[in-house]
KOLNU-559629 format. One line per 8 residues: their letters; for each residue x, y, z of N, C-alpha, C. Coordinates in pm, 1 decimal. Atoms other than C-alpha are relative to their C-alpha. Layout:
KOLNU-559629
A	X/Y/Z/X/Y/Z/X/Y/Z  ...
end
This chain:
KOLNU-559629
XXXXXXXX	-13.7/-107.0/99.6/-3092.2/-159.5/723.4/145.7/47.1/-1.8  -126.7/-80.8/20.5/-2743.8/-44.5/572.1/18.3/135.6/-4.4  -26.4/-122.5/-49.6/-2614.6/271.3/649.7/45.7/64.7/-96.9  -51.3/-41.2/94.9/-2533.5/491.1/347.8/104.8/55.2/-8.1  -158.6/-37.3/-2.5/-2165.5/638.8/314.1/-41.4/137.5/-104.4  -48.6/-46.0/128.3/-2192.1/928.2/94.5/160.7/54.9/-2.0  -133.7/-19.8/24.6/-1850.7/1002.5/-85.8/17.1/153.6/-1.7  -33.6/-183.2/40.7/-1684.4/1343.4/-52.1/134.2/-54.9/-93.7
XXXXXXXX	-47.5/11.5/61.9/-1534.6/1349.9/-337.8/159.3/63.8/-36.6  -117.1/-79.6/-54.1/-1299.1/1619.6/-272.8/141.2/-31.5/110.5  -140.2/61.6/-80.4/-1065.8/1358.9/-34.1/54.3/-45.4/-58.5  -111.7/103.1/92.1/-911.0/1207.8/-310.9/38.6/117.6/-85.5  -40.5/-113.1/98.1/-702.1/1390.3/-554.9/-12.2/-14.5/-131.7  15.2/22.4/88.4/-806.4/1465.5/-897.4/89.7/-65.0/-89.0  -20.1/93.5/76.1/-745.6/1243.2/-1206.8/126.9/67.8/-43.5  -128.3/-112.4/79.3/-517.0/1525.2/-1381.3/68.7/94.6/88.2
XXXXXXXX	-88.8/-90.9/-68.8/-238.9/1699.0/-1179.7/154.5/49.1/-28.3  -126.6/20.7/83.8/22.5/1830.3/-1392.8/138.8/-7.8/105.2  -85.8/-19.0/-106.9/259.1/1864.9/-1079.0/63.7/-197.3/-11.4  -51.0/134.5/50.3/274.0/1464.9/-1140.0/-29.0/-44.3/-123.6  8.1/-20.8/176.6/369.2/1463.7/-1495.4/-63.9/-116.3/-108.4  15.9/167.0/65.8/213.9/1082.5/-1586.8/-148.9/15.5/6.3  123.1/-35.9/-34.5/-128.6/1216.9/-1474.9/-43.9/73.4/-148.7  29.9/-66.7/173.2/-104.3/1439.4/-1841.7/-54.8/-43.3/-76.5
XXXXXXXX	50.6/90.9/77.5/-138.0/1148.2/-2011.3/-123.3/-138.7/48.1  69.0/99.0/-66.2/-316.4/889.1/-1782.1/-90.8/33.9/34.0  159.8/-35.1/-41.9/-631.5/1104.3/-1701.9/-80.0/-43.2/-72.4  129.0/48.9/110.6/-966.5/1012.1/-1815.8/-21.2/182.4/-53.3  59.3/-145.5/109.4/-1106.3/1316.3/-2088.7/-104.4/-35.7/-10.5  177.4/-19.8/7.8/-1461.1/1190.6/-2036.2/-26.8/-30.0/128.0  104.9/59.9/-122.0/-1709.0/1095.9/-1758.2/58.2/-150.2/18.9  -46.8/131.9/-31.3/-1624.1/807.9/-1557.5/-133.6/-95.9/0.6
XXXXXXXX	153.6/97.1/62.7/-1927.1/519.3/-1621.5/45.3/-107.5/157.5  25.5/105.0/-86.7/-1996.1/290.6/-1305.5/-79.4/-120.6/-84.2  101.8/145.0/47.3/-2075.2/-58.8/-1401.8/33.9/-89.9/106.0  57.7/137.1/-64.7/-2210.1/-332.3/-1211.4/73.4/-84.7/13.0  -72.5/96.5/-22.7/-2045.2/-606.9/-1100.2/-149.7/-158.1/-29.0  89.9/71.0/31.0/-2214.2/-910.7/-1248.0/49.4/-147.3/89.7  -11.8/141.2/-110.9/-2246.8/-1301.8/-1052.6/116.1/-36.2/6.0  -100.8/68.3/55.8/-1956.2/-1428.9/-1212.7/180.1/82.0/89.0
XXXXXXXX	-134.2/-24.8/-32.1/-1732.4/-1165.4/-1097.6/5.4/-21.1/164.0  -54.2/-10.3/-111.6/-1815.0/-1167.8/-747.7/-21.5/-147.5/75.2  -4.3/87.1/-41.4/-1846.8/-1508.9/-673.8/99.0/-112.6/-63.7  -87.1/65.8/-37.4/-1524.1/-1634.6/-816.8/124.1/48.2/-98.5  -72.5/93.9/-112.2/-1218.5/-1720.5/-819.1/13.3/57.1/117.4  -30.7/21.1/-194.6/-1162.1/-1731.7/-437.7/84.2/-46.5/17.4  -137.3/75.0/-19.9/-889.5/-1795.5/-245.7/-23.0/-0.6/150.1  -20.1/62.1/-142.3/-837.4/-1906.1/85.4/125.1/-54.0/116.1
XXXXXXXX	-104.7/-37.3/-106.1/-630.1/-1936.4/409.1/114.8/-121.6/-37.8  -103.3/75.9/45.5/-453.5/-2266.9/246.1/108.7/18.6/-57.2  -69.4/-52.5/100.1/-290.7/-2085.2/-2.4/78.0/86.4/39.1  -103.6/-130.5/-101.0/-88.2/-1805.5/256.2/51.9/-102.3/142.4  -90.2/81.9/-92.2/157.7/-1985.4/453.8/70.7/154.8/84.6  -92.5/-75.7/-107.7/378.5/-1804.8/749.3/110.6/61.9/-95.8  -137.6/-58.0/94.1/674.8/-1753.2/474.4/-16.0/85.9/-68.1  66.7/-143.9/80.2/435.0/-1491.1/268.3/39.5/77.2/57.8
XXXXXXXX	-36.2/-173.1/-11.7/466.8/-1241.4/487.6/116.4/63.7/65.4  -122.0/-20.1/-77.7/829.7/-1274.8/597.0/69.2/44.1/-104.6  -112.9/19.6/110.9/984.5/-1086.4/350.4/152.2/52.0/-11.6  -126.5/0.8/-37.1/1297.2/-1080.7/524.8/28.5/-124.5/-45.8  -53.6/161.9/64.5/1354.1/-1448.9/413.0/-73.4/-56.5/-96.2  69.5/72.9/91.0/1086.6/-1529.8/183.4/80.5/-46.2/-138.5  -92.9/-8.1/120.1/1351.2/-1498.5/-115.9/125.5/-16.7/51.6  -140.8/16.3/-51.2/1647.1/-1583.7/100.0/70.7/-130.4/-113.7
XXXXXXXX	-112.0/64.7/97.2/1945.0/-1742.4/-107.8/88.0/-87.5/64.9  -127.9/77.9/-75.6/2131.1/-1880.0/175.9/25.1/110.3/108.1  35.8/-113.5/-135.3/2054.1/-1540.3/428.8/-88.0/87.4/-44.2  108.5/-51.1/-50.5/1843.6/-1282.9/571.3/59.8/129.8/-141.0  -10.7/-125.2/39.3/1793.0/-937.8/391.3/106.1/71.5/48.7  -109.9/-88.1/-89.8/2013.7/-677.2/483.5/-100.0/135.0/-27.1  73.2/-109.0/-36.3/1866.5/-375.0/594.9/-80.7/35.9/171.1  32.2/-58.1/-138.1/1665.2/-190.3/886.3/-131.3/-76.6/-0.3
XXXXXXXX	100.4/142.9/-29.2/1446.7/-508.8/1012.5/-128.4/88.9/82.2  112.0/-53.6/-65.6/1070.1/-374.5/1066.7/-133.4/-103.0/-30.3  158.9/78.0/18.2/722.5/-515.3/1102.3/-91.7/137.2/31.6  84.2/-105.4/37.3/449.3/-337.4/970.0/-185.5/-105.8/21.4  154.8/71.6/-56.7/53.3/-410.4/1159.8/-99.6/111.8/-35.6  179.6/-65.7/-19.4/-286.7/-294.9/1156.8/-103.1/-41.9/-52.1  108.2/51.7/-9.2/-628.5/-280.6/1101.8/-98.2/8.1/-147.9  134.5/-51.3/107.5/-873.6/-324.9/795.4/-158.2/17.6/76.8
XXXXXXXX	146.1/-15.6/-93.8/-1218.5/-180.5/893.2/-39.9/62.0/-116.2  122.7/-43.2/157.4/-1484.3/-75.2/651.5/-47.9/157.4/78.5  47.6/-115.8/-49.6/-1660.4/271.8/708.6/-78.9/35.8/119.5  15.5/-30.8/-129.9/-1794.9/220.2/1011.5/37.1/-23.2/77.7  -79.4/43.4/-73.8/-1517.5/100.2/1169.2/-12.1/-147.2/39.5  16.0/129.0/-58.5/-1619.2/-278.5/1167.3/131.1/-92.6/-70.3  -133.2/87.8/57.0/-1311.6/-526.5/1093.0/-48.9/-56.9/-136.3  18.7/53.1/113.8/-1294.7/-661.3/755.4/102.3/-152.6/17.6
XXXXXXXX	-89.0/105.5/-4.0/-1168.5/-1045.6/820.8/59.7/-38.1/-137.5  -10.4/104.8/95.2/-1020.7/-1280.5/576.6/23.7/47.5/-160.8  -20.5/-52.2/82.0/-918.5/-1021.4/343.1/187.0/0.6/-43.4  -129.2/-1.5/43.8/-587.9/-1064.8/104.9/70.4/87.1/-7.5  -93.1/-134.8/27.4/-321.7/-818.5/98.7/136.8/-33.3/-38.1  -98.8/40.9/106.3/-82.5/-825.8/-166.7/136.9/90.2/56.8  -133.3/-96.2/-18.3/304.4/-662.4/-74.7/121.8/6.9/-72.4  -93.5/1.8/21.7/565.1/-510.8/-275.5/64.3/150.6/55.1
XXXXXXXX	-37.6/-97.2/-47.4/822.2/-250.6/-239.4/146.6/-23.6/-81.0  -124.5/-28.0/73.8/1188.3/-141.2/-329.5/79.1/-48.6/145.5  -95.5/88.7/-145.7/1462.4/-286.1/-102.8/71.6/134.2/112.4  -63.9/-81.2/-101.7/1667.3/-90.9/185.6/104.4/131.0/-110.3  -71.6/-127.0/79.3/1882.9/88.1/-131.8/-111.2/99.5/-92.9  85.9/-114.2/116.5/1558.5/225.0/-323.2/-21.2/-47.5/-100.6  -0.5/34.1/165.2/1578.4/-1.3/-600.9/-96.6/-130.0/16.5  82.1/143.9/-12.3/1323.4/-309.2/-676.9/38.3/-85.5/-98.0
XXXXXXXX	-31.4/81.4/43.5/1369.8/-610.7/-791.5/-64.3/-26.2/-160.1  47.7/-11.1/102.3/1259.2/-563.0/-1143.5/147.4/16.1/-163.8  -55.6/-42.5/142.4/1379.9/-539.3/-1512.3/10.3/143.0/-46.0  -46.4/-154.1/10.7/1358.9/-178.2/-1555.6/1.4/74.6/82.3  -95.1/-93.4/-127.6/1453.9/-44.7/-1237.6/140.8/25.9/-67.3  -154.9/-57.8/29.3/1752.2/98.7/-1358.9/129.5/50.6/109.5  -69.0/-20.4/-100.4/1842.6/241.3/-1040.4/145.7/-38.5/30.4  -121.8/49.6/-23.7/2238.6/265.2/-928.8/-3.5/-97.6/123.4
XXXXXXXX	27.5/76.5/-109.9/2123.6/82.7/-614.8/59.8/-120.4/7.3  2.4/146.2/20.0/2268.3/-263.5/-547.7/-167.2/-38.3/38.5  57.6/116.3/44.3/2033.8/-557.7/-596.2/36.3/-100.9/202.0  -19.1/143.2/-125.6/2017.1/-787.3/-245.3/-44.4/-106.2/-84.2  12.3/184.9/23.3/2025.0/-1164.9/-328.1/-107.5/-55.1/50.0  101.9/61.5/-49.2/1829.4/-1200.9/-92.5/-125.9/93.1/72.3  58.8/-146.3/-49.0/1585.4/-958.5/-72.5/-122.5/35.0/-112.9  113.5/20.5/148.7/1257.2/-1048.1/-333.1/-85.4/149.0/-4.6
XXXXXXXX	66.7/-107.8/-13.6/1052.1/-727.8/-225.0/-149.2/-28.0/-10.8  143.7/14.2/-33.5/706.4/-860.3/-216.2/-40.7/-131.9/109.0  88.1/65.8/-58.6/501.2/-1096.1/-31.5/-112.3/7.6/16.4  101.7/83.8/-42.3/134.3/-1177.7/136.2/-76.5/6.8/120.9  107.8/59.0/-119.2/-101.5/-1195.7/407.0/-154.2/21.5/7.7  129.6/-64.6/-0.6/-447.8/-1182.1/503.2/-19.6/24.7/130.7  41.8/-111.2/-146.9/-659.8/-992.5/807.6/-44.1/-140.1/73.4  119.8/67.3/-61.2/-768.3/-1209.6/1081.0/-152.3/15.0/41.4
XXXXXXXX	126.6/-19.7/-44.7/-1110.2/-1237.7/1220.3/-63.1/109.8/34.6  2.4/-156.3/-58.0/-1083.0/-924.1/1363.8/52.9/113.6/-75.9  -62.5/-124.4/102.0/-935.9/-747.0/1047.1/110.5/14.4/9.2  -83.4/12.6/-35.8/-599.1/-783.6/1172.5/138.5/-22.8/-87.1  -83.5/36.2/124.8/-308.0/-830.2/936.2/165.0/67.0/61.9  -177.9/-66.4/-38.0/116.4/-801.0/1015.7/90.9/-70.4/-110.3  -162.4/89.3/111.6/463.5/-876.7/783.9/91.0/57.4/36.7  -195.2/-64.0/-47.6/837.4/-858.9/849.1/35.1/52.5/-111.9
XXXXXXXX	-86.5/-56.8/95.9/1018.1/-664.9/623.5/101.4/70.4/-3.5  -114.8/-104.5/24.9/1310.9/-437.3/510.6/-66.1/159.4/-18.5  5.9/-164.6/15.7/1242.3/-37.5/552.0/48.6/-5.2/-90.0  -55.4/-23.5/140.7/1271.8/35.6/177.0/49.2/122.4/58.2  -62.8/-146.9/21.2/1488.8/346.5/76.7/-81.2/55.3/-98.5  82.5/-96.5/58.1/1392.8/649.5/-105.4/65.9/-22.2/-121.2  -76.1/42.6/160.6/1507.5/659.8/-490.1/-80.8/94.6/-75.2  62.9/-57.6/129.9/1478.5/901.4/-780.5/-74.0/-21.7/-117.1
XXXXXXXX	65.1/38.3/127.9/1248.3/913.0/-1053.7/-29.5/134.8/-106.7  3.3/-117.5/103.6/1211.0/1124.7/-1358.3/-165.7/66.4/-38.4  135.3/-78.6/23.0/910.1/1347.8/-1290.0/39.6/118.2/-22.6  -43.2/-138.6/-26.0/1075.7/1696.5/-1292.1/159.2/-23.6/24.5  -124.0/6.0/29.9/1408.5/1619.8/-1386.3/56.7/-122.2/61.4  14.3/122.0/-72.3/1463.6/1411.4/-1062.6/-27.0/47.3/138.5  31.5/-13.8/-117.9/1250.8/1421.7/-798.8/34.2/-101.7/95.0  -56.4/131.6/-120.9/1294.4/1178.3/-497.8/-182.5/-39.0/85.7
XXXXXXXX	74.2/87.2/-67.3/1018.4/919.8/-384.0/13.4/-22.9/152.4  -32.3/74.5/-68.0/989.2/877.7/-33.1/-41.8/-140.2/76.0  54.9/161.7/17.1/1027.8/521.9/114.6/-135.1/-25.1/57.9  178.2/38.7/43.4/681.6/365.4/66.7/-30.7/-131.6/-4.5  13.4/146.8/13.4/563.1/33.6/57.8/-161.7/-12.4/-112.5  118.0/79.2/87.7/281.6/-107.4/-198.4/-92.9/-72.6/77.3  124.4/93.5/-34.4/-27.6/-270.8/-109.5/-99.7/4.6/-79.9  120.9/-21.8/61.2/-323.5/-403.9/-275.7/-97.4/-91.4/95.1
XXXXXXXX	52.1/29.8/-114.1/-630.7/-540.7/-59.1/-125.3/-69.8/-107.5  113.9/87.2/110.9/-897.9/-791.6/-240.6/-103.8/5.6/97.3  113.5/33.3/-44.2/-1240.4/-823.8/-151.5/-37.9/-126.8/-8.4  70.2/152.1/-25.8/-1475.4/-1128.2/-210.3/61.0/-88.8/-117.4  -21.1/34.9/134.4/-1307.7/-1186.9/-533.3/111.6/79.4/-77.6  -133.7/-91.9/52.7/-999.5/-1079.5/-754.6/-48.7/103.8/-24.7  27.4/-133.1/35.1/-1210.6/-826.2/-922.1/-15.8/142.4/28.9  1.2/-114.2/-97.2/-1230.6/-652.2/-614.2/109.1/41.8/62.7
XXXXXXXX	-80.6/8.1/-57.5/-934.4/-519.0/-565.3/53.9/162.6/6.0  -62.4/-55.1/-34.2/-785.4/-220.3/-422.1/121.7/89.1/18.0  -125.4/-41.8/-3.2/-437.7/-40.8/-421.6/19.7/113.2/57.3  -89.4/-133.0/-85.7/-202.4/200.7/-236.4/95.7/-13.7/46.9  -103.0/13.8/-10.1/71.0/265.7/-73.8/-17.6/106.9/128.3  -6.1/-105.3/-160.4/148.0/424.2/302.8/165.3/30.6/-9.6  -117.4/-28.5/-20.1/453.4/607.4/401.6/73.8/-7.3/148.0  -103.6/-12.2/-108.5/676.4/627.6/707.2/-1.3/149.3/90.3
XXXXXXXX	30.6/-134.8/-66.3/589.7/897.4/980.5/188.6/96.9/35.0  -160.0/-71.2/-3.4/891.6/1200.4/1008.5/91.5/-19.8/-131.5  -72.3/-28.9/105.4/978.4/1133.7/667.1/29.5/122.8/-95.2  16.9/-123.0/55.9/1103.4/1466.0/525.4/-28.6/17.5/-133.0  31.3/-2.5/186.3/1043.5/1363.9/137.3/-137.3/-14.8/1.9  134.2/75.8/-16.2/699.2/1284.1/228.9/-77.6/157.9/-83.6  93.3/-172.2/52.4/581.3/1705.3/154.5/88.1/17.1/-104.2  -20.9/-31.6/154.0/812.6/1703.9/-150.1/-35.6/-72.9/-110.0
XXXXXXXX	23.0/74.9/127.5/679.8/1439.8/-331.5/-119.0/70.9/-76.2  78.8/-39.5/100.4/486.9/1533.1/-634.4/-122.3/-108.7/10.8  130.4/119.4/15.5/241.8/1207.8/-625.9/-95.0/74.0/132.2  53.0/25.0/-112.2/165.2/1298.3/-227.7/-131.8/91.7/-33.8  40.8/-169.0/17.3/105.6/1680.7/-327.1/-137.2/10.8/-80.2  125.1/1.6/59.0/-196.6/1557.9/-562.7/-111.7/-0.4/97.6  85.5/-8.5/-134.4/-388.9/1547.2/-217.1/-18.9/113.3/16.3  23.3/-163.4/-29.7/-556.0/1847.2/-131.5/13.0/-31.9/154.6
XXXXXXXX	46.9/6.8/-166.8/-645.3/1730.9/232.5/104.7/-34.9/86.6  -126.3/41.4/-47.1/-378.3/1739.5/428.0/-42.9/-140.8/147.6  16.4/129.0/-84.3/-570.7/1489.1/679.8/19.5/-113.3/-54.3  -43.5/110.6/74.5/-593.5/1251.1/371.8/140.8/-82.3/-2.0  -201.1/59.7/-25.6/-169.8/1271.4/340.3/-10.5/-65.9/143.4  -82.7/39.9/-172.2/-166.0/1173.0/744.6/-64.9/-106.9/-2.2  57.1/120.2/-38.4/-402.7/864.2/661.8/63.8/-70.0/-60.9  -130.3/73.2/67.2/-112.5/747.6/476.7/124.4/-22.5/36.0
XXXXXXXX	-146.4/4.2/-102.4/169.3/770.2/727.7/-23.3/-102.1/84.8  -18.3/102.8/-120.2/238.2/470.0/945.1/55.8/79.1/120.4  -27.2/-95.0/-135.3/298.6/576.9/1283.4/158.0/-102.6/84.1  -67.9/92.1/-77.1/588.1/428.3/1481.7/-72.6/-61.0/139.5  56.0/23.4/-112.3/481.5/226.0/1767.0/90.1/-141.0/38.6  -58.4/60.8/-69.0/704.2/134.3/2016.8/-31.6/-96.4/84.6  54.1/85.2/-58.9/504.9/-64.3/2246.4/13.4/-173.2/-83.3  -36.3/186.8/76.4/525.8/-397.1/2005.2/106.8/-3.6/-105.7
XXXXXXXX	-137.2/29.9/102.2/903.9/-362.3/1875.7/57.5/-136.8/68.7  -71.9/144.6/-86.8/1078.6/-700.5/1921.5/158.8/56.5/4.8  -156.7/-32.5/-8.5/1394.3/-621.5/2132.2/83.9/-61.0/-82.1  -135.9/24.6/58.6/1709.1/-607.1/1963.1/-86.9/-82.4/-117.9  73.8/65.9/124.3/1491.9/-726.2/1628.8/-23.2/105.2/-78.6  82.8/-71.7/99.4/1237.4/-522.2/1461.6/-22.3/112.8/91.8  54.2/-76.0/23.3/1128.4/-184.7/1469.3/-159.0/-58.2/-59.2  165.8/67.2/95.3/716.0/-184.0/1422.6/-75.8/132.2/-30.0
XXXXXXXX	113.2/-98.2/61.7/516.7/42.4/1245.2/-157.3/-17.7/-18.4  127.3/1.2/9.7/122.9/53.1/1239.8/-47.6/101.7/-114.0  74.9/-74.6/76.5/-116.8/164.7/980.4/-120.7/-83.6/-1.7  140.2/34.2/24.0/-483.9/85.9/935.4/-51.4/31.9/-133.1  51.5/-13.4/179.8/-670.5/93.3/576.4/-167.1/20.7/59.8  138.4/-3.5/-31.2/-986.6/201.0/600.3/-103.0/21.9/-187.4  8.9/22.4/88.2/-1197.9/72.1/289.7/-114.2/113.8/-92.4  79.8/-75.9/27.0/-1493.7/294.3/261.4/-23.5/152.5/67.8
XXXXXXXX	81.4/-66.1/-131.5/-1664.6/599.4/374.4/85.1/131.0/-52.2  -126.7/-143.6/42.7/-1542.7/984.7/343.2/110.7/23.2/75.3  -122.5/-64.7/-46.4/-1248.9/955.8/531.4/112.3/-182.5/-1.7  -90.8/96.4/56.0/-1129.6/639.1/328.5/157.2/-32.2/0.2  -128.3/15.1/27.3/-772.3/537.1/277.0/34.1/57.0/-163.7  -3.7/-63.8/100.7/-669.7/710.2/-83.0/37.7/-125.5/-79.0  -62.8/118.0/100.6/-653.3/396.0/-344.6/36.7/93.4/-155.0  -19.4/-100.3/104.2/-452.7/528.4/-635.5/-32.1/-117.5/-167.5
XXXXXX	48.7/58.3/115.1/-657.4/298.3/-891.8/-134.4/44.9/31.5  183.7/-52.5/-24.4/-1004.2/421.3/-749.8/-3.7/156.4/56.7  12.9/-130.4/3.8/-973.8/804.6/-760.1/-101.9/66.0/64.5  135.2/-57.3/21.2/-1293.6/879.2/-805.7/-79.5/-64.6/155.6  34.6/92.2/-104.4/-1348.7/684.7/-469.0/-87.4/-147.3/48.2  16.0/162.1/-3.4/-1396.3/369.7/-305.1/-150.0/-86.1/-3.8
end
């Protein structure tokens, strides 16, 4: 017998929060409608451990040009577990982010930031057996955006997390523990729960830094359950 989860609905932050000015326009103005997931969606396409090589989740070199990134060299670990804390194996997790100046590798980033060469900003991995999941990367920087004239983002990394099937998919983003932009951001501030904001901070953890290398940070995702991880495509909760 499965164990029921009910959702408190109140850990996620509502749809409309004029404090983040994109929420004005991007809220729903009716009832949200649950629908079903029919055969088709959850039994395919699939993907599999062939398809994620070692170079996905290095994205200190994955986009190298002829060298490494430049920036503050970290690896970022932890755990997927479902609501009762059981590992979620064999699950994909998608990674982007903005580079060590704040700016991403995009067409309308405008940002004054240089551009690294070598420095793509996303990558790849999935959880092992045990739910398990790590990637090298560059500590993005923080960078302005035009919510309130110009507020300041702080640095953050992207993630999205698939289930049995693309359709099932996930999104968010964790921050960096001791970051002081972390209580001025306008996105964070849509959180009422201030435990919610702290399930979004990576923690430093010194115990598995590689000397003279990386810095490592830990965070865990937790997929279900009322004290979920906050996905900012599933509001209304997971």
């Amino acid at each position: 017998m499965t164990e029921y989860m009910r959702r408190d609905r109140r850990w996620h932050p509502p749809g409309y929060a004029p404090g983040y000015k994109s929420t004005i326009l991007r809220s729903p103005r009716r009832a949200l409608l649950s629908l079903e997931q029919s055969v088709g969606e959850t039994s395919g396409p699939v993907f599999g451990h062939s398809t994620i090589t070692d170079s996905d989740r290095d994205l200190i070199a994955n986009y190298s040009t002829g060298g490494e990134a430049i920036g503050e060299r970290i690896i970022v670990h932890g755990q997927v577990l479902d609501e009762n804390a059981r590992p979620v194996p064999n699950a994909l997790l998608e990674i982007w982010q903005a580079n060590a100046g704040g700016r991403y590798r995009h067409v309308k980033d405008g940002y004054v930031a240089a551009l690294d060469p070598n420095f793509g900003g996303c990558g790849r991995c999935m959880t092992d057996e045990n739910g398990y999941y790590s990637f090298r990367t560059i500590k993005p920087g923080p960078y302005p955006w035009r919510n309130d004239g110009s507020d300041w983002r702080p640095a953050h990394i992207h993630l999205s997390i698939f289930g049995a099937a693309f359709t099932q998919r996930l999104i968010t983003q964790f921050y960096f523990e001791g970051d002081p932009l972390i209580p001025l951001c306008p996105i964070v501030n849509t959180i009422a729960d201030p435990a919610a904001i702290d399930m979004l901070v990576a923690r430093l953890d010194m115990g598995n830094t590689v000397p003279f290398d990386c810095l490592t940070w830990r965070w865990d995702i937790v997929l279900r359950g009322r004290r979920s991880t906050f996905f900012e495509n599933r509001p209304e909760g997971n």
